[in-house]
C-alpha positions in Angstrom: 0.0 0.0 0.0 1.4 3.2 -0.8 1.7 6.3 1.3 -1.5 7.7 0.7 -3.2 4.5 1.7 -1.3 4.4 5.0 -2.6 7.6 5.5 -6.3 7.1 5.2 -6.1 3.7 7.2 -4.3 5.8 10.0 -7.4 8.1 9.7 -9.8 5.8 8.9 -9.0 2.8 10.8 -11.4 3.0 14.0 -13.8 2.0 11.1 -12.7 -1.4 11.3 -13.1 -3.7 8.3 -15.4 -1.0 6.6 -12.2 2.0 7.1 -11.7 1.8 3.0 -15.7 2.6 3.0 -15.6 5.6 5.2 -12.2 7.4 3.5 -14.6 6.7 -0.1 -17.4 8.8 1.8 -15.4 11.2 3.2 -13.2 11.7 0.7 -16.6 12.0 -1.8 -14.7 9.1 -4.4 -16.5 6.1 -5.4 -14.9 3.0 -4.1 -13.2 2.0 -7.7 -11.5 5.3 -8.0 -10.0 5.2 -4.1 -8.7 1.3 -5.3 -6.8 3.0 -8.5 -5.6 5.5 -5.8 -4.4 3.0 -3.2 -2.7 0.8 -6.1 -0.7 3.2 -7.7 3.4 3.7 -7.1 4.1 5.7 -5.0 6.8 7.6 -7.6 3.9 8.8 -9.3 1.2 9.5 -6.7 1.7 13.3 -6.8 0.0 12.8 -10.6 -2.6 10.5 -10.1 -4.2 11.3 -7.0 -5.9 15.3 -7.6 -4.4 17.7 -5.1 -8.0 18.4 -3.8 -7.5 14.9 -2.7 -4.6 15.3 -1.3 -5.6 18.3 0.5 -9.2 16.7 1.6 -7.3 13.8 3.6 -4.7 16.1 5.1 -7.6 18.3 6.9 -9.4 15.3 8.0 -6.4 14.2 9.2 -5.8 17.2 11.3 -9.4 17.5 12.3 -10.4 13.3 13.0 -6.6 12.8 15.1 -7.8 15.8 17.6 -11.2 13.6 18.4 -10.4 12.4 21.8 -9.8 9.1 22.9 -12.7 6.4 24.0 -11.4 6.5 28.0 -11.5 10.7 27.3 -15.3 9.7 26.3 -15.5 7.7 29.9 -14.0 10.6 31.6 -16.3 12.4 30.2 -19.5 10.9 30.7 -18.3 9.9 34.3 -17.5 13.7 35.5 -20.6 14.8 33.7 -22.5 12.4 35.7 -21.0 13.1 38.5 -21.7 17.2 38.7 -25.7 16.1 37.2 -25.5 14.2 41.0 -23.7 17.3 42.8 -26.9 19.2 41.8 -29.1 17.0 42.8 -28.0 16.4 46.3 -27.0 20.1 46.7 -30.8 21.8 45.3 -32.9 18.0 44.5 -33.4 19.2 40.8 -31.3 19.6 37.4 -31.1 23.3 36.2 -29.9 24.3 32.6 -27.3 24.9 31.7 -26.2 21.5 31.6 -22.2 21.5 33.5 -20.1 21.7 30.8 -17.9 18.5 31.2 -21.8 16.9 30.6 -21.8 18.8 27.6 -18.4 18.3 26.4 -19.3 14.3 26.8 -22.3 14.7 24.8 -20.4 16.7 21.9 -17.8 14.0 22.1 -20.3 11.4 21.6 -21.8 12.8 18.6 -18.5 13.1 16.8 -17.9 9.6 17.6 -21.0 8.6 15.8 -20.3 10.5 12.7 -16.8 9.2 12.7 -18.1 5.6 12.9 -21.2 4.2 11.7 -20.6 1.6 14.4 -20.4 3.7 16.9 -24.3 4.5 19.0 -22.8 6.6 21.6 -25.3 8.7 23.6 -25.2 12.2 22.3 -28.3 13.4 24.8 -28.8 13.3 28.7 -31.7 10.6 28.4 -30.2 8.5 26.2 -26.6 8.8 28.7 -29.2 7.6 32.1 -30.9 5.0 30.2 -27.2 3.7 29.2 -25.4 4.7 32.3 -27.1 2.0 34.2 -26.0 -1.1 32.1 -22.4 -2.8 32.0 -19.1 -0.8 29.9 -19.6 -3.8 27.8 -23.1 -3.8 26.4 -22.9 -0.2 25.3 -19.4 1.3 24.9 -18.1 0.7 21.5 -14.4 1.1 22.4 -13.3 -0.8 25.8 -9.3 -1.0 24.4 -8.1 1.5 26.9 -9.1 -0.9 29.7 -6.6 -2.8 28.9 -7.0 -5.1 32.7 -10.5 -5.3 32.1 -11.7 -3.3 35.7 -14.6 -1.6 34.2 -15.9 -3.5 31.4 -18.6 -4.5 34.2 -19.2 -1.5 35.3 -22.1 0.7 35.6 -21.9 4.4 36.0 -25.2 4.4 37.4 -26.4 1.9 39.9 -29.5 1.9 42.2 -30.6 5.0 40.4 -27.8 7.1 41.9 -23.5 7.5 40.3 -21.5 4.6 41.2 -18.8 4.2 42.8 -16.8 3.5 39.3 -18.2 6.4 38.1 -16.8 8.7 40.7 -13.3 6.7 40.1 -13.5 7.1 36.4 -14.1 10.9 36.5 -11.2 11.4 39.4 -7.9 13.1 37.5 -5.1 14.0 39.0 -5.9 18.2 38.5 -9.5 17.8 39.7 -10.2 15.2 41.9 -11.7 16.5 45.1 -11.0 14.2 47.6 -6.8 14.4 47.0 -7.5 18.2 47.1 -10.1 17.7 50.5 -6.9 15.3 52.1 -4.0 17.8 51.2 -6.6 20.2 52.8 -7.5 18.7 55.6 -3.3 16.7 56.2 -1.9 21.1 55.8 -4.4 23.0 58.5 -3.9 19.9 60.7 0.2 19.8 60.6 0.2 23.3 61.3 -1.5 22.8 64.9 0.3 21.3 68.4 -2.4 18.8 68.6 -3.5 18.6 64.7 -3.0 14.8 64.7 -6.0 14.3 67.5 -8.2 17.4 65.0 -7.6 14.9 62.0 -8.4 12.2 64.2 -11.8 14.1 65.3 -12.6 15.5 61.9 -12.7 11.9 60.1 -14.2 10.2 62.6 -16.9 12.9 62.8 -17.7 12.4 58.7 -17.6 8.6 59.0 -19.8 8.4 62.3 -22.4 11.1 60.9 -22.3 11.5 57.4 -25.2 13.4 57.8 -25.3 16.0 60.6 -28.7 17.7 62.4 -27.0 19.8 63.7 -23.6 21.2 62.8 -23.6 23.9 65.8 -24.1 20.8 68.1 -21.4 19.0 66.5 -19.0 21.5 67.1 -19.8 21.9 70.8 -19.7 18.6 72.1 -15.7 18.2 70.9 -13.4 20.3 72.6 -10.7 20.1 69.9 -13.5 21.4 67.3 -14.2 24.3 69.7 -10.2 24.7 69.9 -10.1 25.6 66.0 -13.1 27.5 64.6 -11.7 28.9 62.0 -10.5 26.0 60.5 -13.4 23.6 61.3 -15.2 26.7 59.3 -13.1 26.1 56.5 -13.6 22.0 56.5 -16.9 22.6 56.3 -17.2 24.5 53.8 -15.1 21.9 51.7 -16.1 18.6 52.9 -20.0 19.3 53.6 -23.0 20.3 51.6 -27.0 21.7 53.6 -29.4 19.3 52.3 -32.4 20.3 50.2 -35.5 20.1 52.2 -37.0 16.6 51.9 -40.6 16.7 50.5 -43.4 15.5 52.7 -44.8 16.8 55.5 -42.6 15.3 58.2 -39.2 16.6 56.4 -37.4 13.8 57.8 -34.1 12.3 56.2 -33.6 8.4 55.6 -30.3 6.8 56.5 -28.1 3.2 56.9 -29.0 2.3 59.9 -25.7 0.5 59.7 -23.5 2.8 57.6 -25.7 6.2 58.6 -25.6 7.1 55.0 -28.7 8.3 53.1 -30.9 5.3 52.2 -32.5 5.7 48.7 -36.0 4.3 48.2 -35.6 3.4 44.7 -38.3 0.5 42.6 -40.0 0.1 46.2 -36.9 -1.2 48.3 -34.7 0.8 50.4 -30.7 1.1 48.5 -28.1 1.8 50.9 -25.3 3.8 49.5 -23.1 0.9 50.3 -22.4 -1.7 47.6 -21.8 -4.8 50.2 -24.6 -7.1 50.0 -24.9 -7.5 53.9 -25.6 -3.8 54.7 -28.2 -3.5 51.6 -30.1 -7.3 52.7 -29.8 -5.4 56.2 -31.7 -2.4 55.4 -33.9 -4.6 52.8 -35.2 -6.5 55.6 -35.3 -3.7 57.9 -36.2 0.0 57.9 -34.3 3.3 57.4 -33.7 5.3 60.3 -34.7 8.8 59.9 -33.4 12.3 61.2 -35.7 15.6 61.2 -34.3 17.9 59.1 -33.9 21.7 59.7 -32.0 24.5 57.8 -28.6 23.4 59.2 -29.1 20.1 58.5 -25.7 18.7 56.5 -24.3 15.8 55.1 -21.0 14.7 53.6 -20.4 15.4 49.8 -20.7 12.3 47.9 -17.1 12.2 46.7 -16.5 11.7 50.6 -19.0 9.5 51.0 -17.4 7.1 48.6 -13.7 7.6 49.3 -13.7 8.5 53.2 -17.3 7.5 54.8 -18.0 4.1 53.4 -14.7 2.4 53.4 -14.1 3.8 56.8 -17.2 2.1 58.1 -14.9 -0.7 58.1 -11.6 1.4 59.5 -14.1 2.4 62.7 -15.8 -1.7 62.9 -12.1 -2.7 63.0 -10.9 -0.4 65.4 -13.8 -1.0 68.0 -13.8 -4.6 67.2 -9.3 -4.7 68.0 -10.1 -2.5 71.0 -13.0 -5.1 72.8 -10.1 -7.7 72.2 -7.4 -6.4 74.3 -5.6 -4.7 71.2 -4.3 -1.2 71.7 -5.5 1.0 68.3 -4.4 3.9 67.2 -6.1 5.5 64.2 -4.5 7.2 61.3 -1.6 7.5 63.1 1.0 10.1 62.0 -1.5 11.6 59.8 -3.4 8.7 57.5 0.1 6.7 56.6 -1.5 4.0 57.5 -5.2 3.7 58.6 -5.1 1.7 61.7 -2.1 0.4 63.9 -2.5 -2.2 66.8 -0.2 -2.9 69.4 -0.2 -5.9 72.4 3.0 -6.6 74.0 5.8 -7.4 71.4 3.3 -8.0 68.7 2.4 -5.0 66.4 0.2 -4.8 63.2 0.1 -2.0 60.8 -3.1 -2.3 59.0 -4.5 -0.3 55.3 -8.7 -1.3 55.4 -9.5 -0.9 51.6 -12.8 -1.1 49.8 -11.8 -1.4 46.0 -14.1 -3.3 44.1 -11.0 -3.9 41.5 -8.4 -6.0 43.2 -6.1 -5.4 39.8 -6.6 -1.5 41.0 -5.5 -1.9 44.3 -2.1 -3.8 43.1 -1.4 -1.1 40.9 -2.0 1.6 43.3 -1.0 0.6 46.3 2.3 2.5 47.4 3.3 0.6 50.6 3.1 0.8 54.4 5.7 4.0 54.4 8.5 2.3 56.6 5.8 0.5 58.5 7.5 -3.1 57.5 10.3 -2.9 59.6 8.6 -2.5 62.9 4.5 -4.0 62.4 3.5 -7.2 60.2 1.7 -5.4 57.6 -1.8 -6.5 56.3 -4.0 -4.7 53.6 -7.6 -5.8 55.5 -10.6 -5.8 52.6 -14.5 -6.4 53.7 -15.8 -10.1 53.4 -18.0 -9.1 50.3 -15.1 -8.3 47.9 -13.8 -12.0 47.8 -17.6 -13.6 48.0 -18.3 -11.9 44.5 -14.9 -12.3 43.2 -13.3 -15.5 44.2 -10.0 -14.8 42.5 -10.1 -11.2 44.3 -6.9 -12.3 46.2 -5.4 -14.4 43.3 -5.7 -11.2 40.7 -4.1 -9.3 43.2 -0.8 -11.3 44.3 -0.7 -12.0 39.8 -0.5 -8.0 39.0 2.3 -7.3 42.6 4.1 -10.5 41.0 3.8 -8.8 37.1 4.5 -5.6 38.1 7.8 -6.2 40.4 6.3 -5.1 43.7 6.6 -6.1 47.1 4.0 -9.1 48.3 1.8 -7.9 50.2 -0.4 -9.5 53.0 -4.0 -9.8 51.9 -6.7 -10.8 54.2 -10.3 -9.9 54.2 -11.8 -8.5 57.9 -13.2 -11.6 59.5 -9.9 -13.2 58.6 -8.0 -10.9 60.0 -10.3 -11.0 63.1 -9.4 -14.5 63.8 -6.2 -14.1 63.6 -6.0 -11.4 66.4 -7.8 -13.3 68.2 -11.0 -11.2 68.3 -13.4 -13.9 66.6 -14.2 -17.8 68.0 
């Protein structure tokens, strides 16, 4: 194939088998005469092939290469998602104008479609929720940049509320709230003589009550909260959102009776938050708790919800759980480098509780116990849900540390680890 072939296949070639089709209807050729084109030596392409041509492929070049790429889409769709669920916990509706990375997603979308006749990406916001709640793998077209297969299950929308993958997939390194919530939270607290037992309070307060009746009350019954106004002020604002008045007469807010965490009525059945099967057949075959809302009324934004409240349901069940054994527990210690540390006699562990539903994830992105090896045996602690519906969670993670050259790590899931301390029968 000469030159000029090379070219349009470059352009082309998202097309698939049918790439030669779409240069002929671009290009406005009939499929003979872009065969004579393709077939002729290259010394004497410059003549045969009309500099129109020429100059036709070269600007669709320029304009098809500066589509983005199918995980940009993802992005996309994910942080557009994402902000439509910001408004809706922040003032319960959807106002126009649509936030732009929603629009951006849906522009993306329909230059996908006209780039591929294969491609049935949704270009409109009903079309993107009626999608959003079915697998990667039934809908999206293009699944190549996920290369270890972590979200070709996924569902951006689950339970009629943004996933947890969603929230992942539309976290980047400039713009991803809860890195910019820790490195706020980890600077006011390093600054102050007793910042360790603030960062201490301040988590603990999130996880316990992720939605608050009363922020004023909050405040007063923790002397280390009434130590720092101004900066509890300041976490607020970043880490909390006033709730919408709930509609009904009673104005009273559902929650987790387990987790605390809003509870969704959703197809007639109560939906935790939470995606672990025990703590939604729990509030399944129970009730919600509810708290009486008032114009203070707060609760923790989502992105915290997902990345700080929920997994540390299982940081504060371990702690308590450690401490009724005899263990001595220290939380966070030294400011979050690890999440829990316990201590009897000579015997020290140094724990990280993580709730990823992607155990090839976790390999990647786990950095290490930060020096904690030489003095603790070090465990990463997961709940008892993750390896019930994915058997090979702790195989798929020990094959990506081996693949990738890192440490081995300790795996064990929280009843495991229980029994070995001793806690559990």
């Amino acid at each position: 194939m000469n030159s000029f072939g090379r070219e349009l296949e470059l352009v082309f070639g998202q097309a698939g088998r049918r790439w030669k089709s779409a240069a002929a209807d671009a290009l406005q050729i009939s499929r003979p005469t872009l065969y004579r084109y393709l077939n002729v030596d290259e010394d004497v392409l410059a003549l045969t092939v009309p500099k129109e041509i020429r100059d036709r492929i070269t600007d669709l070049a320029k304009g098809l290469r500066q589509l983005p790429s199918a995980r940009e889409l993802a992005t996309s769709y994910s942080k557009g998602l994402t902000q439509i669920q910001e408004l809706i916990d922040r003032d319960g509706f959807v106002s126009a104008p649509y936030p732009p990375d929603l629009l951006r997603a849906l522009s993306i979308a329909a230059a996908f479609n006209v780039r591929n006749s294969d491609s049935h990406y949704p270009d409109n916001l009903a079309d993107l929720l009626d999608r959003a709640s079915q697998p990667f793998h039934e809908w999206f077209v293009d699944l190549s940049w996920d290369e270890a297969g972590d979200f070709t299950t996924a569902c951006l929308i689950r339970n009629g509320v943004i996933s947890a993958e969603c929230l992942l997939l539309a976290a980047t390194p400039t713009d991803f709230e809860e890195r910019l919530g820790y490195e706020l939270l980890i600077n006011r607290c390093r600054a102050l003589s007793n910042g360790q037992a603030l960062y201490t309070a301040w988590r603990r307060l999130l996880i316990e009550t992720p939605v608050i009746e009363s922020f004023s009350h909050a405040l007063r019954a923790n002397p280390v909260f009434m130590q720092h106004i101004d900066v509890v002020a300041e976490l607020d604002q970043f880490f909390l959102e006033r709730v919408p008045r709930p509609s009904g007469p009673e104005a009273a807010i559902a929650v987790c009776p387990m987790t605390s965490t809003r509870a969704i009525e959703f197809e007639g059945e109560w939906i935790s938050e939470s995606r672990d099967p025990d703590i939604q057949a729990a509030l399944r075959a129970g009730q919600p708790r509810y708290i009486p809302w008032t114009p203070e009324t707060r609760q923790v934004k989502r992105i915290f919800r997902q990345f700080w409240v929920l997994p540390g349901f299982y940081e504060l069940d371990l702690y308590c759980r450690a401490r009724d054994a005899g263990w001595e527990c220290e939380l966070w210690p030294k400011f979050d480098t690890v999440d829990l540390l316990l201590r009897k006699g000579s015997v020290v562990y140094a724990l990280d509780i993580k709730d990823h539903l992607h155990s090839t994830l976790l390999a990647q992105r786990f950095a290490g116990f930060r020096g904690y090896e030489r003095e603790a045996r070090c465990y990463i602690v997961i709940p008892d849900y993750l390896t019930r519906i994915d058997r090979r969670y702790r195989t798929r993670f020990n094959a990506v540390r081996r693949a990738q050259g890192s440490r081995p790590i300790e795996l064990a899931t929280v009843s495991e680890f229980l029994e070995l301390i001793g806690e559990m029968p």
